[in-house]
N, C-alpha and C positions, 0 to 999 in steps of 0.2 A: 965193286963188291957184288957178290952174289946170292938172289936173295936166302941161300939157304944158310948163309954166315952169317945173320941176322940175330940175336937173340932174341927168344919174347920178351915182352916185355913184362919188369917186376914189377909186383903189385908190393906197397909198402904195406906191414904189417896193419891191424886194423886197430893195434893200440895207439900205437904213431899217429894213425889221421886222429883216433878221437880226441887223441892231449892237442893236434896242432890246432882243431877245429872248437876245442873248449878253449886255448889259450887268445885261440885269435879271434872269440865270437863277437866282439867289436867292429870283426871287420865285415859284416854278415854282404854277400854278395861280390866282394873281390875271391878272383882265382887264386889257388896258391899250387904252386910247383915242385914236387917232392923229389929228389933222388930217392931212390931205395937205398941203397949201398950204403950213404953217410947219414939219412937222416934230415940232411940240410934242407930246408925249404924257402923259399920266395914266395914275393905276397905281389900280386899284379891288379890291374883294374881288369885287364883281361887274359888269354893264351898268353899272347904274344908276346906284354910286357914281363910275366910273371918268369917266362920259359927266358926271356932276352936279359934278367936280370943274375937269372940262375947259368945263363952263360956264362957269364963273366966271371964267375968264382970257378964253375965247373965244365967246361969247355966241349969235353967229350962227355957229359951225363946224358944217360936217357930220363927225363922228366915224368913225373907221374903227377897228372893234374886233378883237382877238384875243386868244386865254387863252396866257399863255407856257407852252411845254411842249405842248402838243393841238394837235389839225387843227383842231376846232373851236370855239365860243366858250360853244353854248349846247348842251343835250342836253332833245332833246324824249322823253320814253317816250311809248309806247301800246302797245297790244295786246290781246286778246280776255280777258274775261271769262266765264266760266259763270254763266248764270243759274238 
């Protein structure tokens, strides 16, 4: 595959996250996995379970992730050490 066969990727409507993330705000800090296309969503502790659970129904889906409660999904640190 070549990367220009690639689609972007879809962002699900922003009605969609708000009903998943008022229904699920129970689960405040688990990840959840959106197709865009159907709607369907998975609920994970992290990426990996939430996208691996959403495999299994949807095989070829592109996954749209977000952590309920946060801006973001993943938290990268860095920063300077003393040698």
């Amino acid at each position: 595959m070549q990367l220009s066969e690639i689609s972007p990727l879809k962002k699900p409507p922003k009605s969609l996250i708000k009903k998943i993330e008022t229904a699920e705000a129970k689960h405040k800090g688990m990840v959840v996995a959106i197709d865009p296309d159907s709607g369907n969503y998975f609920l994970g502790k992290d990426t990996i379970t939430a996208v691996g659970k959403g495999r299994k129904t949807l095989p070829h889906a592109v996954f749209y992730c977000i952590r309920i409660g946060y801006l973001g999904v993943e938290q990268i640190r860095g920063g300077f050490r003393r040698l």
